[in-house]
N, C-alpha and C positions, 0 to 999 in steps of 0.2 A: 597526316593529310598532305597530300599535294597544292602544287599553287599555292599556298597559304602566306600569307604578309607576315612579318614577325611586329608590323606596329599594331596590328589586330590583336596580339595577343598582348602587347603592351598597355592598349585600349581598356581591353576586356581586363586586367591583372589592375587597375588602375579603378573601374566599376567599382558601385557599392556590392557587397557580399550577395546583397538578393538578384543581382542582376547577373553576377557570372555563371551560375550556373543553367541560364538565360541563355544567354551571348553566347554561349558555350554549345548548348544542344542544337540553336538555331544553325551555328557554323558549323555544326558538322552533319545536320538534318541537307544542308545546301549542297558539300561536298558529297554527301554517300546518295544525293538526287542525279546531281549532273556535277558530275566528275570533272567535267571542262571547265568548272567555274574558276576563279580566279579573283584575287582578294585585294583591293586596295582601300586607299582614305582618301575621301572628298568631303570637303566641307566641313572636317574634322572628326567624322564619322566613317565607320569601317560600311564599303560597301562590294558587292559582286558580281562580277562584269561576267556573262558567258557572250562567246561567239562575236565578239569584238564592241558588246554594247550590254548600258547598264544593267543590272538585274533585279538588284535589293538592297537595301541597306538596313542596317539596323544600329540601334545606338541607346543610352544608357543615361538616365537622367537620374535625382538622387532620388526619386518615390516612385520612379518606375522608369521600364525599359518596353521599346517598341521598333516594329520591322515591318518595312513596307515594301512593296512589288514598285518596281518602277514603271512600266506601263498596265498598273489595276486600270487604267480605264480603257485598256484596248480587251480588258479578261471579261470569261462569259459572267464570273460572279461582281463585273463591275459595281451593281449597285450596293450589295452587302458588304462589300469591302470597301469603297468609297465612303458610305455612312458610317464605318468604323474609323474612319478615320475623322471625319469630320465632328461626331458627337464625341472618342473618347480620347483621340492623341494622336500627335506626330505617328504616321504608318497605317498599319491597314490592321492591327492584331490587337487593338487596343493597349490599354493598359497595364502594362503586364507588372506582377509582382512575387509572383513564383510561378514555378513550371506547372502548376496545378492550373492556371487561367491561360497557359496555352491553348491555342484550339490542340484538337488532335493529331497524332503524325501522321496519319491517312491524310487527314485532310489537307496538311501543311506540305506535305508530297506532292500532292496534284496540283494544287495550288502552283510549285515549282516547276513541275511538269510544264504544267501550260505557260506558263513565264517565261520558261527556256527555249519551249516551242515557237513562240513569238518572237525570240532573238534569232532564231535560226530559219524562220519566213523574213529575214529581215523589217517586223511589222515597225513602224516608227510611234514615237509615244503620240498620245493625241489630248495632250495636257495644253497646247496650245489651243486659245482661242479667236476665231478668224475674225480678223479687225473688220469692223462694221464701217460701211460705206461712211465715206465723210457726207456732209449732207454741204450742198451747194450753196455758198452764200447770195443772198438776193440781195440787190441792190435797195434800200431806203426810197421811198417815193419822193421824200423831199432831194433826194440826190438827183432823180431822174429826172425832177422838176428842173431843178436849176441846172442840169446838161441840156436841157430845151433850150434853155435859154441865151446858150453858147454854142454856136456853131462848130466853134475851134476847140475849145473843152470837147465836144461830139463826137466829131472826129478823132481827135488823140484818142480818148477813149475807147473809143470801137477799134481803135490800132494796135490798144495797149494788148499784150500778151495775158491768159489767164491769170499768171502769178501777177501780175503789176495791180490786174484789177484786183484783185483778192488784197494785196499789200495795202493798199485804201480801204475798200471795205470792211477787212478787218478792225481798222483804225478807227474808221465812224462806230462800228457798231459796238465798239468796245466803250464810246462815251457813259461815262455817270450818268451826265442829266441832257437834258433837251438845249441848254445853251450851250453844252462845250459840244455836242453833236451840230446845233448847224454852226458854230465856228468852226467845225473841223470840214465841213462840208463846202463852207464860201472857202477856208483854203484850200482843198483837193480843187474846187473849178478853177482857183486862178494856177495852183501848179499845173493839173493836166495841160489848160489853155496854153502855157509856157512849151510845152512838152515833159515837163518831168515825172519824174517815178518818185512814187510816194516817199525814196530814201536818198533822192537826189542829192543831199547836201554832202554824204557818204561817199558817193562813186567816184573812182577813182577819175581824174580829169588828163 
């Protein structure tokens, strides 16, 4: 086989007996799919990079061995490959223990087909998930009481930049109990009043 790592085969020569001949059909089911593939180790694990981005990996545990698609979740069969991975093991092929609990190599073909496909749309994986809005901190009523109460606190305030107000507010609202919250709150009116920022004692003078 071309492309081929010789720590894959060290990998594999290193497996328990039921998994080489596992590790073994998979890598060469990958080569004789797309021939461009190419063989390295991440993460301690032999994996398959085509067309300059991941492909698969597969790796070898002592009661069983397992091989996953790196973007299953950009694949049309996302959900049934996702839920094998999730109810039976590291990958998307479950638990494997002999070549008999493979799926079949029809299927394990197209599977790579469209794999490859995606590396060569340059699709990007879509395993990240998009960070949820931070949610805006409200100011305490008894805060806004007692900046009533201070002209000069008032004003600084209203001057102070997003992060400055958020640096206090995080502060109050992070109190245990109700006394150490308005103690924190008569000091934020007399620092603002001052001008200072909530880490004032820190800043370089």
């Amino acid at each position: 086989m071309k492309n081929t790592d010789p720590r894959i085969d060290a990998y594999i020569a290193k497996s328990q007996p039921f998994a080489q001949p596992i590790l073994t059909h998979l890598r060469a089911l990958v080569h004789k799919t797309l021939p461009g593939a190419e063989e390295t180790i991440k993460w301690g694990m032999p994996f398959f990079v085509y067309e300059g981005a991941l492909l698969a990996n597969m790796a070898a545990f002592k009661q069983h061995a397992a091989f996953g698609f790196w973007k299953a979740q950009a694949m049309k069969d996302a959900s049934s490959l996702l839920a094998r991975g999730e109810n039976l093991a590291m990958g998307h092929l479950g638990r494997m223990t002999s070549r008999k609990q493979m799926p079949p190599d029809k299927q394990l073909v197209a599977w790579l087909e469209e794999a490859g496909e995606l590396n060569r749309q340059g699709v990007k994986t879509r395993t990240r998930k998009t960070p949820k809005p931070k949610k805006e901190l409200v100011a305490p009523p008894e805060l806004l009481q007692a900046l009533r109460k201070s002209a000069k606190a008032t004003r600084t305030w209203e001057a102070f930049s997003p992060s400055q107000r958020k640096a206090y507010l995080e502060w109050i609202l992070e109190a245990k109990t109700e006394a150490t919250r308005a103690k924190r709150i008569a000091t934020t009116i007399e620092w603002v009043a001052e001008g200072k920022a909530r880490m004032w004692k820190y800043e370089r003078k």
